[in-house]
C-alpha positions in Angstrom: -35.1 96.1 -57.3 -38.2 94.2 -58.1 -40.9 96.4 -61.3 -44.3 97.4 -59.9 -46.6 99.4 -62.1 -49.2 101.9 -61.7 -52.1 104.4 -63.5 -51.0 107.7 -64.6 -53.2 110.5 -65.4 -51.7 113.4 -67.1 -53.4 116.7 -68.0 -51.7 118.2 -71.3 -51.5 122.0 -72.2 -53.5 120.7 -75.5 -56.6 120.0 -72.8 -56.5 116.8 -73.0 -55.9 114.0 -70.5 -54.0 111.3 -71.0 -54.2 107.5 -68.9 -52.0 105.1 -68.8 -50.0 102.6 -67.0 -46.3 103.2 -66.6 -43.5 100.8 -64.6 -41.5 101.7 -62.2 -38.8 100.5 -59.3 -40.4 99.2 -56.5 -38.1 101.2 -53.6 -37.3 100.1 -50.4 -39.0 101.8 -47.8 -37.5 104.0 -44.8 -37.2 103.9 -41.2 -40.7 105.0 -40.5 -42.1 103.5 -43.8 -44.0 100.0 -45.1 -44.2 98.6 -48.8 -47.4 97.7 -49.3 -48.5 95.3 -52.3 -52.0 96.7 -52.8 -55.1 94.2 -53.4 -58.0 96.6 -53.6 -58.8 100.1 -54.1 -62.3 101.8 -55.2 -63.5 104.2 -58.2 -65.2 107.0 -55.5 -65.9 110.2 -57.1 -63.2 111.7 -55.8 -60.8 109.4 -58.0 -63.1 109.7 -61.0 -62.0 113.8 -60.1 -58.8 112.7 -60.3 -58.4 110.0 -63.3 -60.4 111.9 -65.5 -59.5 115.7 -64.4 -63.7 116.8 -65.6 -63.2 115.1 -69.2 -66.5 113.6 -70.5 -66.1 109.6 -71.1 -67.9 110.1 -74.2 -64.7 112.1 -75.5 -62.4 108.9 -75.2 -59.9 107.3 -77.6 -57.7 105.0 -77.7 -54.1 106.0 -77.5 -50.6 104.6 -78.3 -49.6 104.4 -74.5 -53.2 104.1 -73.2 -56.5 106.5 -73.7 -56.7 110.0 -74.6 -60.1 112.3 -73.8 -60.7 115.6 -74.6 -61.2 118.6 -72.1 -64.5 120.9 -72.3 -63.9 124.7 -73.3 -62.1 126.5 -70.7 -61.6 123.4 -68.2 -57.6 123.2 -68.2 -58.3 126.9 -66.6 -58.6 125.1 -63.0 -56.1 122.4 -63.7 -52.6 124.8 -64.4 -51.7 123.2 -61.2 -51.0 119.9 -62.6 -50.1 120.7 -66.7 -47.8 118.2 -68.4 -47.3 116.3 -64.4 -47.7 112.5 -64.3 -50.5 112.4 -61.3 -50.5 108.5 -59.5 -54.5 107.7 -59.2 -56.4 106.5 -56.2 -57.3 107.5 -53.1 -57.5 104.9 -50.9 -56.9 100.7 -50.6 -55.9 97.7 -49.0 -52.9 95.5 -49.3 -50.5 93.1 -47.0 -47.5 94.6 -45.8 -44.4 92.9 -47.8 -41.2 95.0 -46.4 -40.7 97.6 -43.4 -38.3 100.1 -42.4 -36.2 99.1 -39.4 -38.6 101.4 -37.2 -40.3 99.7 -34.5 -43.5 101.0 -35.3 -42.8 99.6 -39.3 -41.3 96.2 -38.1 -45.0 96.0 -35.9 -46.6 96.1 -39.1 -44.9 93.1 -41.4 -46.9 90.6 -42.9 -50.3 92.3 -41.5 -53.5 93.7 -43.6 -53.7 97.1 -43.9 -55.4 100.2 -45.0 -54.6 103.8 -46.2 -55.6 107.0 -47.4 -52.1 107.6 -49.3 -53.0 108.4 -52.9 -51.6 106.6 -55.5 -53.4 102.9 -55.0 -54.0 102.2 -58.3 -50.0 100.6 -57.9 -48.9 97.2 -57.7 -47.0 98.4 -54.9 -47.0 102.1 -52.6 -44.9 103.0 -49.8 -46.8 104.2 -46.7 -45.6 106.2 -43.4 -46.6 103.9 -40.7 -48.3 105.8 -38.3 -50.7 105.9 -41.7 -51.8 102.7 -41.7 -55.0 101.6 -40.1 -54.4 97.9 -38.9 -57.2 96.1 -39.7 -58.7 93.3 -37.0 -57.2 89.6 -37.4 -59.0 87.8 -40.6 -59.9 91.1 -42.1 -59.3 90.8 -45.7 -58.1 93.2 -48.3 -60.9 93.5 -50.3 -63.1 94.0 -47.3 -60.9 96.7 -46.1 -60.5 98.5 -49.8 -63.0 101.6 -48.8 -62.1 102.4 -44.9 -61.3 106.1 -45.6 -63.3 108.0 -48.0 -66.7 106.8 -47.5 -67.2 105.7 -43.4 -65.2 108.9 -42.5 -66.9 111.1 -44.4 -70.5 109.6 -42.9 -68.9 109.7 -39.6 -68.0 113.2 -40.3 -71.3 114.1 -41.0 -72.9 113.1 -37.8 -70.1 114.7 -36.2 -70.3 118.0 -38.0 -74.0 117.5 -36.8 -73.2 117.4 -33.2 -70.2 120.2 -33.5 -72.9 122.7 -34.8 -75.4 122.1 -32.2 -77.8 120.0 -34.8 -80.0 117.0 -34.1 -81.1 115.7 -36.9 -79.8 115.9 -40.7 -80.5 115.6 -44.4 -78.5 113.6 -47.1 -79.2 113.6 -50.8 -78.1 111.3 -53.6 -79.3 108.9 -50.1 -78.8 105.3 -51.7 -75.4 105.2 -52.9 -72.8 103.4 -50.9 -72.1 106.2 -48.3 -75.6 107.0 -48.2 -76.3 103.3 -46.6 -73.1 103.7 -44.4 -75.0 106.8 -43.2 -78.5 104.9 -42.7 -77.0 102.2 -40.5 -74.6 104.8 -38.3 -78.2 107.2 -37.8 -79.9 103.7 -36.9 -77.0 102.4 -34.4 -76.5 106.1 -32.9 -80.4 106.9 -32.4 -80.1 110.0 -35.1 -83.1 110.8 -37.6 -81.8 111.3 -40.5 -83.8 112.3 -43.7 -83.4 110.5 -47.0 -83.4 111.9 -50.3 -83.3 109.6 -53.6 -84.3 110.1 -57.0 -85.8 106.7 -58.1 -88.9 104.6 -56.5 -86.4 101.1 -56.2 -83.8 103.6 -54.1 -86.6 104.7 -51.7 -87.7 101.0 -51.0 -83.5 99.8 -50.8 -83.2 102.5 -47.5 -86.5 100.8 -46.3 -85.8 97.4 -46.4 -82.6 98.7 -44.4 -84.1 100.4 -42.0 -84.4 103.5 -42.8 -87.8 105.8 -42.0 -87.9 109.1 -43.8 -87.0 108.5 -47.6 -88.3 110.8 -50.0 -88.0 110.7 -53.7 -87.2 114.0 -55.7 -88.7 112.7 -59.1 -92.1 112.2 -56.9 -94.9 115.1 -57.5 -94.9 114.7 -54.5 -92.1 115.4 -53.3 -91.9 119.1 -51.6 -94.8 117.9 -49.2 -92.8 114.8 -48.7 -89.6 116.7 -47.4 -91.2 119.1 -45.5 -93.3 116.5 -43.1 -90.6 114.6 -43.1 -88.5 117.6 -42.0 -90.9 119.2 -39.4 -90.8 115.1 -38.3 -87.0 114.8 -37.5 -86.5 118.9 -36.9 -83.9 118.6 -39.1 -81.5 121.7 -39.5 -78.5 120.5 -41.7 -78.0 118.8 -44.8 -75.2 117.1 -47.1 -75.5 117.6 -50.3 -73.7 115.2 -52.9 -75.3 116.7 -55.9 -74.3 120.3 -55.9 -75.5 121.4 -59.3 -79.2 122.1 -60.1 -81.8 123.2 -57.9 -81.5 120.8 -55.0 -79.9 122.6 -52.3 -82.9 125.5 -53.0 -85.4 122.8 -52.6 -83.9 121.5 -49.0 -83.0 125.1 -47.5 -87.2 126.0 -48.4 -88.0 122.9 -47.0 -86.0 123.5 -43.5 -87.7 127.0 -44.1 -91.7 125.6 -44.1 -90.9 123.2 -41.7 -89.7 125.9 -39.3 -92.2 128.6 -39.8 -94.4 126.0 -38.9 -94.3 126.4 -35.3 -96.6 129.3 -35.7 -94.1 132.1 -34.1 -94.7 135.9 -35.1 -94.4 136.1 -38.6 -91.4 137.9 -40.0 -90.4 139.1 -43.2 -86.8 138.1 -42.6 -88.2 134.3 -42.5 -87.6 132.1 -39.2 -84.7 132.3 -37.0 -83.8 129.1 -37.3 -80.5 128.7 -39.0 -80.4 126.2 -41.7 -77.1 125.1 -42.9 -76.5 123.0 -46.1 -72.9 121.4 -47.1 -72.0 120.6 -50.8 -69.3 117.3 -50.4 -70.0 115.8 -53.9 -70.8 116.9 -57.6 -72.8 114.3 -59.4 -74.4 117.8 -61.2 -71.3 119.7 -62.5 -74.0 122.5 -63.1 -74.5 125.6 -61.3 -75.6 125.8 -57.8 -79.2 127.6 -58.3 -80.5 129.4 -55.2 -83.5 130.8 -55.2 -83.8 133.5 -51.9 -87.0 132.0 -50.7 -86.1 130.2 -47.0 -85.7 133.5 -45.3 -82.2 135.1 -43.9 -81.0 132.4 -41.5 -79.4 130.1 -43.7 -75.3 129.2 -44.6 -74.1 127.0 -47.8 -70.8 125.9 -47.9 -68.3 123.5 -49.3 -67.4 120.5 -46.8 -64.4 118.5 -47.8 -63.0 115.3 -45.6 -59.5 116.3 -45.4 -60.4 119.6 -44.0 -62.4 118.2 -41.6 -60.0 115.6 -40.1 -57.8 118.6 -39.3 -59.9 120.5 -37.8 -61.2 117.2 -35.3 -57.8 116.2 -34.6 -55.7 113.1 -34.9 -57.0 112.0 -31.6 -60.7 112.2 -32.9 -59.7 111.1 -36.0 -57.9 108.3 -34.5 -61.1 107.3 -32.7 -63.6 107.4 -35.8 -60.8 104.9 -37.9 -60.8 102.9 -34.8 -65.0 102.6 -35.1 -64.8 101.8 -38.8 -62.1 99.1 -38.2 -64.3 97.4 -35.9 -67.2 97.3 -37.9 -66.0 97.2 -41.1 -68.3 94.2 -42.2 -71.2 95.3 -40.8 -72.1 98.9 -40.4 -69.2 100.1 -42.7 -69.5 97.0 -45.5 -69.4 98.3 -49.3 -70.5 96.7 -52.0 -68.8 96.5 -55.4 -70.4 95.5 -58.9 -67.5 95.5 -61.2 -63.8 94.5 -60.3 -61.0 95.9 -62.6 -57.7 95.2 -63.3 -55.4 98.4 -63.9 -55.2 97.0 -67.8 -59.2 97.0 -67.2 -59.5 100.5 -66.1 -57.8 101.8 -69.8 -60.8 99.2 -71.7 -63.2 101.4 -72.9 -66.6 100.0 -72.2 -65.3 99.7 -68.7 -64.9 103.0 -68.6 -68.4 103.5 -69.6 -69.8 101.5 -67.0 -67.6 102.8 -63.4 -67.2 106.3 -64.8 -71.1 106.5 -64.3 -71.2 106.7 -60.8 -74.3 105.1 -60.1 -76.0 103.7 -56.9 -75.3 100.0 -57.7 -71.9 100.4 -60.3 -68.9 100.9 -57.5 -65.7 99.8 -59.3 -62.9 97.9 -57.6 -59.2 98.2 -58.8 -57.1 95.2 -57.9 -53.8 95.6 -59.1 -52.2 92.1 -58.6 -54.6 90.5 -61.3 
């Protein structure tokens, strides 16, 4: 058997987490399975959850197997789950398909590009069930493919959840970041008004020069009266939320709230009867939610996780939406990367510094054959 290698993240009872890069045997994959030697996988948020289990980057050392960072108070209380285990990092990626199982569907898949959302992609090498792999169309390349999962399908699942609940129009926040734009160009293909919602003057003009119509800025005085026209505009009703902490998601429910009292009905102290429904996906704020009652009684927040939302669609739904993203997985589902890291590269300090940031233009790409 051939060595592959791969990043480990380990949460210790001391609250600390520990990286590094460990070797292992490459196995040989089943009837039903693929060996995949993996190009390219991103740094999402989700992975950063992952890597870095909630430990500030600003608490990192160097270690004699890799890096060490230090927990905050009473953080390792949410993380029993996975004390002292050795955790494979990284969501999703793209690689060529070396070996197969003697299945027919494996043997189909030999030698092609492919893509998965099978954890453990920061590796050299992963095995992969077949019916998991999303075959990507002839001349795709790896690096192209590196982000099918995570970011198209959760856009496409926000237009869907749109549609499901009886919505028209929708609301995304933290608006300019690589799923943001995904979402900008699906609204503009599939006729949807969508409202915009950045924090810096350069991000508002990036979602115009792409299209995009309602963009407002949340560092802008003025930016209540903003997202209320621009809300009573699109009769937007829902919202994604990628922020979570803070005040936001008060801000966009008493937005929905002006923009539907609007109308002029009978007033009500109860507030309209419209129902405004707001979804927290991300957590660039790890603060407390704030919500201030003031957007009346018809009104849900709630969690919305991808996973949880392909299950409840259904494979064949699901099936459709990876079918859409590997058809236009250059145009309306391209991402943009700024860095590109090896896995040695992802244990360099000032690297971490830079893709641990998360910011609009930073997305990190992990290519484990360098």
């Amino acid at each position: 058997m051939s060595k592959g290698k791969r990043l480990i993240s380990t949460v210790t009872s001391e609250s600390t987490v520990h990286l590094g890069i460990e070797e292992f045997e490459v196995p040989n994959p089943g009837p039903d399975e693929v060996l995949v030697a993996v190009e390219a996988s991103p740094i999402n948020p989700s992975d950063l959850g992952l890597l870095l289990a909630g430990a500030n980057a600003s608490t990192v050392s160097k270690s004699e197997t890799g890096l060490v960072l230090s927990l905050p108070d009473g953080a390792i209380d949410g993380l029993t789950g996975r004390l002292d285990r050795r955790m494979p990092v990284g969501n999703e990626g793209a690689g060529i398909v070396i070996d197969a199982g003697n299945g027919e569907e494996a043997q189909a898949l030999r030698g092609q590009v492919i893509a998965a959302l099978a954890g453990g992609m920061y590796a050299t090498h992963r095995i992969v069930k077949a019916r998991d792999c999303l075959v990507l169309e002839e001349g795709t390349k790896a690096l192209d493919a590196a982000s099918c999962f995570v970011n198209p399908l959760t856009a496409l699942g926000m237009t869907e959840t749109m549609g499901l609940e009886g919505h028209s129009a929708l609301i995304h926040t933290a608006a300019a970041s690589n799923l943001g734009q995904m979402l900008n160009r699906i609204c503009i293909d599939d006729g949807i008004a969508l409202v915009n919602i950045v924090r810096r003057e350069e991000h508002v003009e990036l979602l115009r020069s792409q299209g995009a119509t309602h963009v407002t800025n949340s560092s802008s005085p003025d930016f209540r009266s903003d997202l209320v026209d621009a809300i009573t505009t699109t009769g937007a009703t829902i919202g994604f939320d990628a922020v979570g902490g803070g005040d936001l998601t008060t801000e966009v429910l008493h937005a929905m709230e002006v923009a539907a009292s609007s109308s002029g009905d009978e007033y009500s102290r109860y507030g309209s009867t419209t129902h405004k429904q707001l979804y927290i996906y991300g957590g660039l704020d790890r603060g407390p939610t704030l919500l201030r009652r003031n957007y009346g009684m018809a009104w849900g927040v709630a969690g919305w996780l991808l996973p949880n939302f392909l299950v409840k669609i259904g494979p064949e739904r699901s099936t459709e939406l990876r079918r859409r993203v590997a058809a236009e997985l250059t145009t309306t589902f391209a991402s943009s990367y700024s860095h590109t890291l090896s896995l040695e590269s992802v244990l360099d300090i000032d690297r971490m510094n830079e893709y641990s940031q998360m910011s609009t233009q930073g997305k990190s790409l992990v290519c484990p054959q360098l």
